[in-house]
PDB file of N, CA, C and O in Angstrom:
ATOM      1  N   UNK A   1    -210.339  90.965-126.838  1.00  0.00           N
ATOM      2  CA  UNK A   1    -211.452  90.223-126.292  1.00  0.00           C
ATOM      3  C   UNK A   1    -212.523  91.200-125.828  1.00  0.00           C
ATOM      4  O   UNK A   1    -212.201  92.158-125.125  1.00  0.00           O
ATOM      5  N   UNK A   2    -213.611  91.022-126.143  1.00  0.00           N
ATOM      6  CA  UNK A   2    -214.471  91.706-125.697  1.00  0.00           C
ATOM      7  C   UNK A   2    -215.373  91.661-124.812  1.00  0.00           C
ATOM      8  O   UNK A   2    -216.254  90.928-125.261  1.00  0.00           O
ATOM      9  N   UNK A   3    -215.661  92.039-123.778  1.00  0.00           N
ATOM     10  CA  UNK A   3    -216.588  92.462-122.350  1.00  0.00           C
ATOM     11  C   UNK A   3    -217.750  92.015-122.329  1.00  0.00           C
ATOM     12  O   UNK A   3    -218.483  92.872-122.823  1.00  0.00           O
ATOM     13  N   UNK A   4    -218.267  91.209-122.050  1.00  0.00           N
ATOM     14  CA  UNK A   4    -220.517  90.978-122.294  1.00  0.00           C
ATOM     15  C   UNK A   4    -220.582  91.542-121.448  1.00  0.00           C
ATOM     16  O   UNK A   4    -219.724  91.439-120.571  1.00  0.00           O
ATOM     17  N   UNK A   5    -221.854  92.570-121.315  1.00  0.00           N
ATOM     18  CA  UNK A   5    -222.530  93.257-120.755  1.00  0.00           C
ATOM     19  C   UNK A   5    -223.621  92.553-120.151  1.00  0.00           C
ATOM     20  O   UNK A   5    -224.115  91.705-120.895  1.00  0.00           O
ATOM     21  N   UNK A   6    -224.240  92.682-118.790  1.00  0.00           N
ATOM     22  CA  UNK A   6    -225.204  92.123-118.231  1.00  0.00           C
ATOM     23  C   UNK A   6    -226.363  91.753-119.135  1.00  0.00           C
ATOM     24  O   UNK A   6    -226.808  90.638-118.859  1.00  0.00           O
ATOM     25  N   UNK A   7    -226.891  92.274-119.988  1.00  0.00           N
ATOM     26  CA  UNK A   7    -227.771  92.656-120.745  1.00  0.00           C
ATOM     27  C   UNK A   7    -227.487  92.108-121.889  1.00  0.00           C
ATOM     28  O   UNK A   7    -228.388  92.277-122.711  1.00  0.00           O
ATOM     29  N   UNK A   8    -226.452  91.424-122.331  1.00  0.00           N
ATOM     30  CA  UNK A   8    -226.043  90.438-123.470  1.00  0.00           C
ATOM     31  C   UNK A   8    -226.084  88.920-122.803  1.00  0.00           C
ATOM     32  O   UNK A   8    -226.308  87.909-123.469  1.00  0.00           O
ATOM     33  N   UNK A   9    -225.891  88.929-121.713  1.00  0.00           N
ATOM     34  CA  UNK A   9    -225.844  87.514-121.417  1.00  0.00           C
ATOM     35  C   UNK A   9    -227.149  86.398-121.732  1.00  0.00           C
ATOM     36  O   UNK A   9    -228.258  86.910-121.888  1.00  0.00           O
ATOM     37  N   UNK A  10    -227.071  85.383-121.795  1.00  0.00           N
ATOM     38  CA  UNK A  10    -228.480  84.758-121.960  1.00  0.00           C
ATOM     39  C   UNK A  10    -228.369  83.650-120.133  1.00  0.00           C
ATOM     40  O   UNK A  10    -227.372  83.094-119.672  1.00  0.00           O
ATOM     41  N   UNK A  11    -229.270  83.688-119.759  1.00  0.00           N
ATOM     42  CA  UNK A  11    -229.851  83.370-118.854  1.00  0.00           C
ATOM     43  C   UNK A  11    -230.794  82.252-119.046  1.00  0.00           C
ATOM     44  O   UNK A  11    -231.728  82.542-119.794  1.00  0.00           O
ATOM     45  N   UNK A  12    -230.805  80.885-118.505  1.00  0.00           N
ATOM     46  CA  UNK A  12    -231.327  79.602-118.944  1.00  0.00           C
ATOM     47  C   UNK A  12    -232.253  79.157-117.852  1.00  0.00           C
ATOM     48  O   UNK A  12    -232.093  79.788-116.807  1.00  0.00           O
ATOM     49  N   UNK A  13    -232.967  78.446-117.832  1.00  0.00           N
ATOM     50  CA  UNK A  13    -233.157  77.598-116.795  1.00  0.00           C
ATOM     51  C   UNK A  13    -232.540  76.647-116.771  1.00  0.00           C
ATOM     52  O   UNK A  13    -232.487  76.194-117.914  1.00  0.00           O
ATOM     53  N   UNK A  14    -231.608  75.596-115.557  1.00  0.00           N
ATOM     54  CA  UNK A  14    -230.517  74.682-114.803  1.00  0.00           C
ATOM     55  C   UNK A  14    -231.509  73.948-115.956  1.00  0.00           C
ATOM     56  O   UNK A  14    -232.628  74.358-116.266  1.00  0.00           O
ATOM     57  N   UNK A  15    -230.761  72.645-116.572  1.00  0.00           N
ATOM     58  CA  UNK A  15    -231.217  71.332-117.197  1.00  0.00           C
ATOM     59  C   UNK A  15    -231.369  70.548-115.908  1.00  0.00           C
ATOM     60  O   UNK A  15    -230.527  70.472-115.013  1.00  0.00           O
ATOM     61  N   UNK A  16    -232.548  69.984-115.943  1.00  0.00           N
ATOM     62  CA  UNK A  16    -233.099  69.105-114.623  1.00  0.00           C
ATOM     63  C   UNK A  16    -232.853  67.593-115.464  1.00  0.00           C
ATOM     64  O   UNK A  16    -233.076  67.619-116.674  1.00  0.00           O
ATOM     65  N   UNK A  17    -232.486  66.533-114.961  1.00  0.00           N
ATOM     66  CA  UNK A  17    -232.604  65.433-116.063  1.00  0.00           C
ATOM     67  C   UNK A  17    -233.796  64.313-115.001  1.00  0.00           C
ATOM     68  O   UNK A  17    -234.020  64.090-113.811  1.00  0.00           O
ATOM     69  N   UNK A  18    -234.223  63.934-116.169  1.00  0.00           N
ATOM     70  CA  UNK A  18    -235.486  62.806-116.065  1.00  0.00           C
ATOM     71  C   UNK A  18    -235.330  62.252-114.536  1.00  0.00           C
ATOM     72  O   UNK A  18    -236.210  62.171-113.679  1.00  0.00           O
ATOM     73  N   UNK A  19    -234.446  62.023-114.479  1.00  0.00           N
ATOM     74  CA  UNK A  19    -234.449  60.773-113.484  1.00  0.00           C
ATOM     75  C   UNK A  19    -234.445  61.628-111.971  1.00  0.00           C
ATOM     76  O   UNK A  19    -234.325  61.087-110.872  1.00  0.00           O
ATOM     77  N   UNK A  20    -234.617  63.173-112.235  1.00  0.00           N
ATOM     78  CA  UNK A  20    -234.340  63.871-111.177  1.00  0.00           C
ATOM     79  C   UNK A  20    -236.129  65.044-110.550  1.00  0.00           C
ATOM     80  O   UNK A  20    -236.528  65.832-109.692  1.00  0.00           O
ATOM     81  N   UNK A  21    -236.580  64.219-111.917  1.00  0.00           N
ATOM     82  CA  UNK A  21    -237.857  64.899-112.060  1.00  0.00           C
ATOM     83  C   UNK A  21    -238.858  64.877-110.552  1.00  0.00           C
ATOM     84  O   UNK A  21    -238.375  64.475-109.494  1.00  0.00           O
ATOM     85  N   UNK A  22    -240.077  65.295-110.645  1.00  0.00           N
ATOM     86  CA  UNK A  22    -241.004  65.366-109.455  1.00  0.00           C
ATOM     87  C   UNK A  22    -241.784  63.651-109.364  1.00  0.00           C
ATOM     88  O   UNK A  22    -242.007  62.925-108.395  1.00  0.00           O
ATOM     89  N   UNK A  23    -242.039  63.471-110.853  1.00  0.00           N
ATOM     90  CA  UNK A  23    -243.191  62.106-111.230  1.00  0.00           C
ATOM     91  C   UNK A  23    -241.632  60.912-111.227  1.00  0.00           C
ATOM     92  O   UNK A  23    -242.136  59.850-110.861  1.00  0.00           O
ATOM     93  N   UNK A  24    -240.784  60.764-111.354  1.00  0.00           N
ATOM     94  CA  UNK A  24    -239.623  60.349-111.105  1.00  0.00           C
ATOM     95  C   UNK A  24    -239.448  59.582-109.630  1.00  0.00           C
ATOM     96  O   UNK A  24    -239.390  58.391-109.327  1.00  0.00           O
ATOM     97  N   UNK A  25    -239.395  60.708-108.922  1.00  0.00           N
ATOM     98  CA  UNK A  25    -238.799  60.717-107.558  1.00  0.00           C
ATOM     99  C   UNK A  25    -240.309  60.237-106.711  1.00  0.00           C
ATOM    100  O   UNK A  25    -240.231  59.363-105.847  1.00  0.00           O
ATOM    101  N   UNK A  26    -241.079  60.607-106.899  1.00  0.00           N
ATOM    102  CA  UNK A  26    -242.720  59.949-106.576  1.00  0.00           C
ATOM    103  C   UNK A  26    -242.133  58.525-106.922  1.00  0.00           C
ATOM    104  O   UNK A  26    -241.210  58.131-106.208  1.00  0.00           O
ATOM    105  N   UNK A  27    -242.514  57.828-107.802  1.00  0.00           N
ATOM    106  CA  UNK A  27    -242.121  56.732-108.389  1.00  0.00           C
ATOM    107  C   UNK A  27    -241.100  55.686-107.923  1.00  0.00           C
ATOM    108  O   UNK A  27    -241.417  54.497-107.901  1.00  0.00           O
ATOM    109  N   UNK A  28    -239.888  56.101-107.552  1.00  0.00           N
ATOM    110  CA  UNK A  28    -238.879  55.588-106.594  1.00  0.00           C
ATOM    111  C   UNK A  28    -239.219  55.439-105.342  1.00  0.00           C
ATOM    112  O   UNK A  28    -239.009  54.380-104.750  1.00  0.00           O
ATOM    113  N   UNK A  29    -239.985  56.841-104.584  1.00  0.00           N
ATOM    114  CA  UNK A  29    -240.479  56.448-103.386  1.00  0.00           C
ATOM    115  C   UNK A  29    -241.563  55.448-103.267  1.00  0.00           C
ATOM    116  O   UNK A  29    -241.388  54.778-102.250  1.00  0.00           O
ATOM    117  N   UNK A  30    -242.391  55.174-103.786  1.00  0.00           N
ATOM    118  CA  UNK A  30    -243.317  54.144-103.744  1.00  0.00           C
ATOM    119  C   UNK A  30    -243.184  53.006-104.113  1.00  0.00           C
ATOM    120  O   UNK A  30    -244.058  52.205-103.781  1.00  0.00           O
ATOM    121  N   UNK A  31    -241.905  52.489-105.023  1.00  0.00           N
ATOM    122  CA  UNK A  31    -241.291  51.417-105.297  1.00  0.00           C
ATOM    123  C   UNK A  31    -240.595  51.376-103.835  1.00  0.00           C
ATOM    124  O   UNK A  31    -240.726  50.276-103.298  1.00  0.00           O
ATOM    125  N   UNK A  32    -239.903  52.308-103.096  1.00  0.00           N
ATOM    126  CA  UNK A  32    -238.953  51.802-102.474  1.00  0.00           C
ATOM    127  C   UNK A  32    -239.807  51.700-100.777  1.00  0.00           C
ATOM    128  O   UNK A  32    -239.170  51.548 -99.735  1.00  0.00           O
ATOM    129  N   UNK A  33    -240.837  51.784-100.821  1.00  0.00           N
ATOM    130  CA  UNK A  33    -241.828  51.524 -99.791  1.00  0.00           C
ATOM    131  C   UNK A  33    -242.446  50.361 -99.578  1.00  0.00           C
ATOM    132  O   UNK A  33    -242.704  49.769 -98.530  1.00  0.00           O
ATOM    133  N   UNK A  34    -242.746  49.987-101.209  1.00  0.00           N
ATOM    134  CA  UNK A  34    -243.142  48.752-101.242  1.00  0.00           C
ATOM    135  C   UNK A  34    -242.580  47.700-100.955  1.00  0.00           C
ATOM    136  O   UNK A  34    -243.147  46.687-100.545  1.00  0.00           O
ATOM    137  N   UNK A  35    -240.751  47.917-101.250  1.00  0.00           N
ATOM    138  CA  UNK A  35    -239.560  46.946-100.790  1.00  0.00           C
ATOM    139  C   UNK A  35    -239.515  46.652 -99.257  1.00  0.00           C
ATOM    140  O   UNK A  35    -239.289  45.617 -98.630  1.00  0.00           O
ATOM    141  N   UNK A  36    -239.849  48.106 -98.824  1.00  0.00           N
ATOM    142  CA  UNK A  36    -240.282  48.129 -97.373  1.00  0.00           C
ATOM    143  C   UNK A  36    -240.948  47.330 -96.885  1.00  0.00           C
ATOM    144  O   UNK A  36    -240.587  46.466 -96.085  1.00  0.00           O
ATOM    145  N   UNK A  37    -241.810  47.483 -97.227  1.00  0.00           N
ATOM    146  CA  UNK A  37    -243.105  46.546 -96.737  1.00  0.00           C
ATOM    147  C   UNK A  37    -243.060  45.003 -96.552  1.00  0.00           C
ATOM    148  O   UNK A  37    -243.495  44.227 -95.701  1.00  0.00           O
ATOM    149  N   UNK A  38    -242.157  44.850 -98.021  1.00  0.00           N
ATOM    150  CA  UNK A  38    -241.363  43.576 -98.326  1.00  0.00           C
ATOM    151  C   UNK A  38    -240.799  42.946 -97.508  1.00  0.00           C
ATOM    152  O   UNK A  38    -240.983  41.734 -97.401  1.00  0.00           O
ATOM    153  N   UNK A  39    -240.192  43.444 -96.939  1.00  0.00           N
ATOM    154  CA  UNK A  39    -238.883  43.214 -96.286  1.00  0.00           C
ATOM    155  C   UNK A  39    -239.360  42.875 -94.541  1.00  0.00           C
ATOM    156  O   UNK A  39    -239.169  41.864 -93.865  1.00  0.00           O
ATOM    157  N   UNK A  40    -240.094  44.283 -94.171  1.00  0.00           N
ATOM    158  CA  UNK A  40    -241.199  43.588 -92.748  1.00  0.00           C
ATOM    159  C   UNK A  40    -241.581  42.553 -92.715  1.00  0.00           C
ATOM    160  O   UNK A  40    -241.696  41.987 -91.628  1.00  0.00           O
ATOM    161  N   UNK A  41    -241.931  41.902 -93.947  1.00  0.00           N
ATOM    162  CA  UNK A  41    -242.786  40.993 -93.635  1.00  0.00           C
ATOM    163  C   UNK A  41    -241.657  39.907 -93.911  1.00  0.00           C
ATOM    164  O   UNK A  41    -242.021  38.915 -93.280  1.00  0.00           O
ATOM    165  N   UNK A  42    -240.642  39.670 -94.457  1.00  0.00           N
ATOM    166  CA  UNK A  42    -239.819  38.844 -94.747  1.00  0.00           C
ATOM    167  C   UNK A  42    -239.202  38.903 -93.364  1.00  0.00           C
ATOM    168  O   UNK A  42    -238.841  37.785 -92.996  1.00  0.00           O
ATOM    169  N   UNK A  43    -238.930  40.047 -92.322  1.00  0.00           N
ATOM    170  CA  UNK A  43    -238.421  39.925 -91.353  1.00  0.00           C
ATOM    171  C   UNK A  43    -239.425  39.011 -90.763  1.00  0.00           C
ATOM    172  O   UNK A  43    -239.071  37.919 -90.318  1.00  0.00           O
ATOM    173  N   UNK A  44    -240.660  39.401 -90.737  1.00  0.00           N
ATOM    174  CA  UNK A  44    -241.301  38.608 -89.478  1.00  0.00           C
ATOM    175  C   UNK A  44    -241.600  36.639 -89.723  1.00  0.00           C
ATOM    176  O   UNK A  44    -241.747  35.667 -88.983  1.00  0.00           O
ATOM    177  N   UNK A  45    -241.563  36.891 -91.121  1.00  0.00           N
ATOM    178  CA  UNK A  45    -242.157  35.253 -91.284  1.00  0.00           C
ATOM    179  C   UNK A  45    -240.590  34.492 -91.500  1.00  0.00           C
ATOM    180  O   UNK A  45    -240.537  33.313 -91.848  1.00  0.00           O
ATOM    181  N   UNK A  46    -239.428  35.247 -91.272  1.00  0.00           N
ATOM    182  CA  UNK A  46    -238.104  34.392 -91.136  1.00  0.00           C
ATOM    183  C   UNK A  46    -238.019  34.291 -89.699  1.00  0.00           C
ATOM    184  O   UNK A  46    -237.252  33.421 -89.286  1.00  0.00           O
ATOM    185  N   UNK A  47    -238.734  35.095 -88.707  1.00  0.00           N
ATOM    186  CA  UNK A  47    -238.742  34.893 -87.333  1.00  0.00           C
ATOM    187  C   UNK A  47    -239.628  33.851 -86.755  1.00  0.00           C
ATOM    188  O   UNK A  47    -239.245  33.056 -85.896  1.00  0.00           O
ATOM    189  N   UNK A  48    -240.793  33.880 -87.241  1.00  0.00           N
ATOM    190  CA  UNK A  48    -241.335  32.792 -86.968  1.00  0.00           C
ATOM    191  C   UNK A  48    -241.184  31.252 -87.526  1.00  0.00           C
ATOM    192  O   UNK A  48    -241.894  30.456 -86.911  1.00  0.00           O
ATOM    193  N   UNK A  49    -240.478  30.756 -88.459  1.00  0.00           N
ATOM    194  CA  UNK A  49    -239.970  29.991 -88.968  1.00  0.00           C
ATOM    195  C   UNK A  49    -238.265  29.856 -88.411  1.00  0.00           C
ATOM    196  O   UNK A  49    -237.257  30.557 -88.498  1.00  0.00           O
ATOM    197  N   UNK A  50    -238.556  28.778 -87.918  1.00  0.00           N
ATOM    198  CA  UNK A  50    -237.250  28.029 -86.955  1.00  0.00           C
ATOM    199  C   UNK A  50    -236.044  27.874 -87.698  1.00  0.00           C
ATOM    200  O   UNK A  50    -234.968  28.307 -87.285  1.00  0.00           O
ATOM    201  N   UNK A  51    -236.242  27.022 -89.231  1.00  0.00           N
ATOM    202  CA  UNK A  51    -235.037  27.333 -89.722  1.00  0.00           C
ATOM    203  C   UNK A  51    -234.609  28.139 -90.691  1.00  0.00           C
ATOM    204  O   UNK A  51    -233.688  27.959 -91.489  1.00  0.00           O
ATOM    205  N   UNK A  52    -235.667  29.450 -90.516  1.00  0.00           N
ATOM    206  CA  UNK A  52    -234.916  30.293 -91.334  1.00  0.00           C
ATOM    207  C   UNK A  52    -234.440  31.514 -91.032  1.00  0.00           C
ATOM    208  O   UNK A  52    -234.004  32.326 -91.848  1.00  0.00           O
ATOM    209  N   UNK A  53    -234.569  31.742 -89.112  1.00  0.00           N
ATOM    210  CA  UNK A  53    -234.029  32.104 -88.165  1.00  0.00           C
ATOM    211  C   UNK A  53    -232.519  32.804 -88.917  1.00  0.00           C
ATOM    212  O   UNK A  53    -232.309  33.983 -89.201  1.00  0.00           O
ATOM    213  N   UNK A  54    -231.915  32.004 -89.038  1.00  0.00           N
ATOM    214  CA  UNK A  54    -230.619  32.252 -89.414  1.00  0.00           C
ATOM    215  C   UNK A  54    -230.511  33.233 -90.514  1.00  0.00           C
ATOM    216  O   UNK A  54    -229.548  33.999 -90.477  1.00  0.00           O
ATOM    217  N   UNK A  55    -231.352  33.323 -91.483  1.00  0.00           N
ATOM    218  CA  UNK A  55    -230.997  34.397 -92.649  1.00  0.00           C
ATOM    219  C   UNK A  55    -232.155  35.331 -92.627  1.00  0.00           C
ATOM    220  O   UNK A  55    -232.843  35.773 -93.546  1.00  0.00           O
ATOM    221  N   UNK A  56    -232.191  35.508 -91.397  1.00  0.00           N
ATOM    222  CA  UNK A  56    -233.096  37.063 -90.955  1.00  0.00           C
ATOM    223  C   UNK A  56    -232.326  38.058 -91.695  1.00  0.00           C
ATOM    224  O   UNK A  56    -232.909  38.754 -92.527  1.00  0.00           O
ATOM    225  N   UNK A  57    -231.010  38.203 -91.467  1.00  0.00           N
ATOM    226  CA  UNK A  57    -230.150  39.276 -92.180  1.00  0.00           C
ATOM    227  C   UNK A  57    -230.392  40.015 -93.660  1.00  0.00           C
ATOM    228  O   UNK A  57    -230.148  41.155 -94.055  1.00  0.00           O
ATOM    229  N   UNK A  58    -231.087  38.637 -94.409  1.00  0.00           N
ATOM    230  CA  UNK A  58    -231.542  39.637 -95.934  1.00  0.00           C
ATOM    231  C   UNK A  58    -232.354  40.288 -95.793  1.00  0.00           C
ATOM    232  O   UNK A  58    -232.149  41.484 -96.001  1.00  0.00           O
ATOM    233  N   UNK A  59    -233.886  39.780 -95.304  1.00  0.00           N
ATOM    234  CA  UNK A  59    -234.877  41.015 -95.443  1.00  0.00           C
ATOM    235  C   UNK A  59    -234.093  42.391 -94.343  1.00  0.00           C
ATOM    236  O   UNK A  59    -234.038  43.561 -94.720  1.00  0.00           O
ATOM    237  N   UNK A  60    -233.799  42.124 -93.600  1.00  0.00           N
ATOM    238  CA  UNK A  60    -232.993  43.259 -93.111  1.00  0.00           C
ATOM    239  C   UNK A  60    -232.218  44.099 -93.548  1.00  0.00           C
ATOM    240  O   UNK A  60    -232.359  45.320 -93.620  1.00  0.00           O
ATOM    241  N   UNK A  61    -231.082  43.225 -93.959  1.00  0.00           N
ATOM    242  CA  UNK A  61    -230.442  44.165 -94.760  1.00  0.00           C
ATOM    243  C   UNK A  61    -231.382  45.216 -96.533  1.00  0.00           C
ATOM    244  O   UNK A  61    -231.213  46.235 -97.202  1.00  0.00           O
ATOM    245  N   UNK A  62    -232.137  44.242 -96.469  1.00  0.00           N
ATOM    246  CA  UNK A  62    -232.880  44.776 -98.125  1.00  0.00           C
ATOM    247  C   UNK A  62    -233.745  46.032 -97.684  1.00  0.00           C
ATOM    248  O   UNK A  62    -233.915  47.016 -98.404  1.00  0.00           O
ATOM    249  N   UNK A  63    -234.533  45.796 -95.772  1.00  0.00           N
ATOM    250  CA  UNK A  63    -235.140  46.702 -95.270  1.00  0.00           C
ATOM    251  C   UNK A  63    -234.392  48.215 -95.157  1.00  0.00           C
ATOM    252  O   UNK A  63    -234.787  49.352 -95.416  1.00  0.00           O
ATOM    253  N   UNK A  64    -233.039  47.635 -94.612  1.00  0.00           N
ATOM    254  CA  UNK A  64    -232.026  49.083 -94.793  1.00  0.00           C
ATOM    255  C   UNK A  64    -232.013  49.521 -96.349  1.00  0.00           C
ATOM    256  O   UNK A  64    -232.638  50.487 -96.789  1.00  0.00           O
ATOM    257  N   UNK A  65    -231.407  48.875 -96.916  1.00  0.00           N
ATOM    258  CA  UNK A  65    -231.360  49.893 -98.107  1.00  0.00           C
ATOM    259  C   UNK A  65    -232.149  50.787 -98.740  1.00  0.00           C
ATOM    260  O   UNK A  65    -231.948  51.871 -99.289  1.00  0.00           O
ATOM    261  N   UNK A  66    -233.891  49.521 -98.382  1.00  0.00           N
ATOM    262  CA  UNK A  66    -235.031  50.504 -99.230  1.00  0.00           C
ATOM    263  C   UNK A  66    -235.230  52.110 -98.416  1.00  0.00           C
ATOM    264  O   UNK A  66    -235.374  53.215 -98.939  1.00  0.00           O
ATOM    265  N   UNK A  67    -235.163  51.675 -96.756  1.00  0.00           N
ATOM    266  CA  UNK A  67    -235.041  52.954 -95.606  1.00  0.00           C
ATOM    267  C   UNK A  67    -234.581  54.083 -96.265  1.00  0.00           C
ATOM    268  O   UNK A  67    -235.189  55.114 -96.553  1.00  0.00           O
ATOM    269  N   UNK A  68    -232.994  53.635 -96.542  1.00  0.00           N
ATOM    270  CA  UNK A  68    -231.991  55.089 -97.139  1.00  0.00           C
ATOM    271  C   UNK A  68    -232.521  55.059 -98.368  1.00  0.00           C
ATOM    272  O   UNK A  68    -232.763  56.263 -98.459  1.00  0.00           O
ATOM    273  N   UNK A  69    -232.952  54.524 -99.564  1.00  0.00           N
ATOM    274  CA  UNK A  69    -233.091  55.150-100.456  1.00  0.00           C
ATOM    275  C   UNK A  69    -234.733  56.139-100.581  1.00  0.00           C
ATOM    276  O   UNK A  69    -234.979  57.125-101.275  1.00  0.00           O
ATOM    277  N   UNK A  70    -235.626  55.379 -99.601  1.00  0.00           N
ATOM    278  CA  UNK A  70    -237.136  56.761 -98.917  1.00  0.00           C
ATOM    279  C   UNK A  70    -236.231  57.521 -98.450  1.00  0.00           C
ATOM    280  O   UNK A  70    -235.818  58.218 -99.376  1.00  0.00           O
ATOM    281  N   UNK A  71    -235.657  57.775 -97.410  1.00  0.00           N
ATOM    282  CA  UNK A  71    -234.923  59.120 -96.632  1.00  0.00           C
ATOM    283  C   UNK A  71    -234.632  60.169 -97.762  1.00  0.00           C
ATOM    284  O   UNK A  71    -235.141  61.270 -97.970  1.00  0.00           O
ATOM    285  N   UNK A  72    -233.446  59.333 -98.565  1.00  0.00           N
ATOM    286  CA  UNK A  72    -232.900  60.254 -99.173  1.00  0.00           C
ATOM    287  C   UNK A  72    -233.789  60.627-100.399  1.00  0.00           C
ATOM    288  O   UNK A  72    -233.298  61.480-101.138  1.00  0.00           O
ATOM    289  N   UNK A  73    -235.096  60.102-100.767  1.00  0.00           N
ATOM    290  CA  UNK A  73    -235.766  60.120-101.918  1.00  0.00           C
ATOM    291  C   UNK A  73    -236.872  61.850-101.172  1.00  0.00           C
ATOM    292  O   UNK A  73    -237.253  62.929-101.627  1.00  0.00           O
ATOM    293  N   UNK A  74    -236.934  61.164 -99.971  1.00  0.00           N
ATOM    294  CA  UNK A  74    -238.089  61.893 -98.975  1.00  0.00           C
ATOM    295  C   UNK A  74    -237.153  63.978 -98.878  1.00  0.00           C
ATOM    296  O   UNK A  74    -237.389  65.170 -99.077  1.00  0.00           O
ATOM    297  N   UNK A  75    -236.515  63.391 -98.608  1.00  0.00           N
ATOM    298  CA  UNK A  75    -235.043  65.120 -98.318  1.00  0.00           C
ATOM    299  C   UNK A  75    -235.318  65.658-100.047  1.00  0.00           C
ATOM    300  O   UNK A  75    -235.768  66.780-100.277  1.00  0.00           O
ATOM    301  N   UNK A  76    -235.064  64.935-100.864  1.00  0.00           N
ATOM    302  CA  UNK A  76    -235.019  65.715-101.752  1.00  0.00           C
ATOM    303  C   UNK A  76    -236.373  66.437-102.249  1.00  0.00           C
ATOM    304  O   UNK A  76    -236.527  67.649-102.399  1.00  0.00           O
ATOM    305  N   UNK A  77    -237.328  65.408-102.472  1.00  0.00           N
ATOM    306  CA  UNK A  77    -238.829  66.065-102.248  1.00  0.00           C
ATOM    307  C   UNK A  77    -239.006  67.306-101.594  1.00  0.00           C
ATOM    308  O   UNK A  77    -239.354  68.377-102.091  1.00  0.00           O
ATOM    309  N   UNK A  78    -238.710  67.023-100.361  1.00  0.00           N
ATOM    310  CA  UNK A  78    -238.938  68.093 -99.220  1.00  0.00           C
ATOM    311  C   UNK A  78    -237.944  69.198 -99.505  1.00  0.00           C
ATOM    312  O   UNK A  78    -238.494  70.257 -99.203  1.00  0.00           O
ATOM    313  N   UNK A  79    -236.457  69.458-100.053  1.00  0.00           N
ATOM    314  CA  UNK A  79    -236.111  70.240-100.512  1.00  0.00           C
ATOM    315  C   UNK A  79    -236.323  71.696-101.808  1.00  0.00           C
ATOM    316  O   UNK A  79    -236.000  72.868-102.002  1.00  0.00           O
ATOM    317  N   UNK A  80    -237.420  70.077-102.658  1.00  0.00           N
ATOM    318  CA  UNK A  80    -237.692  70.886-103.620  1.00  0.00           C
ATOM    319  C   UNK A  80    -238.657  72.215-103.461  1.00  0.00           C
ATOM    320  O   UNK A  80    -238.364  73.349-103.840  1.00  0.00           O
ATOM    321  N   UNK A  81    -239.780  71.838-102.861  1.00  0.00           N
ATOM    322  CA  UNK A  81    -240.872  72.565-102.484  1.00  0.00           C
ATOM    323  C   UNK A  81    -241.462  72.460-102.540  1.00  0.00           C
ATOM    324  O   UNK A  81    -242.278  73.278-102.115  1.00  0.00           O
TER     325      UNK A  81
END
């Protein structure tokens, strides 16, 4: 078997895939802001409406998810540089 030498090796740049891109991750965050936004307002007009009081819980819960998926959309951005 034979030895590669530093100087034989080939050296790549990491494969980044699409969905991990800069115009990608832009894209998710502003979809997932807009859910945001969504969702405020679904909180507030299920609050002011008497019987729909009771299923405040979706826009809420839909408000959490869009939250963590900005956070974690926002960290990676900010990781990149």
């Amino acid at each position: 078997m034979k030895v590669k030498y530093k100087s034989e090796l080939l050296f790549r740049k990491a494969f980044i895939p699409w969905y991990d891109t800069e115009p990608a991750l832009l894209l998710t965050l502003a979809f997932a802001l807009a859910v945001l936004l969504f969702s405020i307002t679904g909180v507030a007009a299920s609050l002011d409406t008497p019987s729909y009081q009771e299923y405040t819980w979706v826009p809420c819960l839909l408000g959490i998810l869009s939250l963590t998926i900005t956070i974690s959309t926002l960290i990676r951005l900010i990781r990149r540089g």
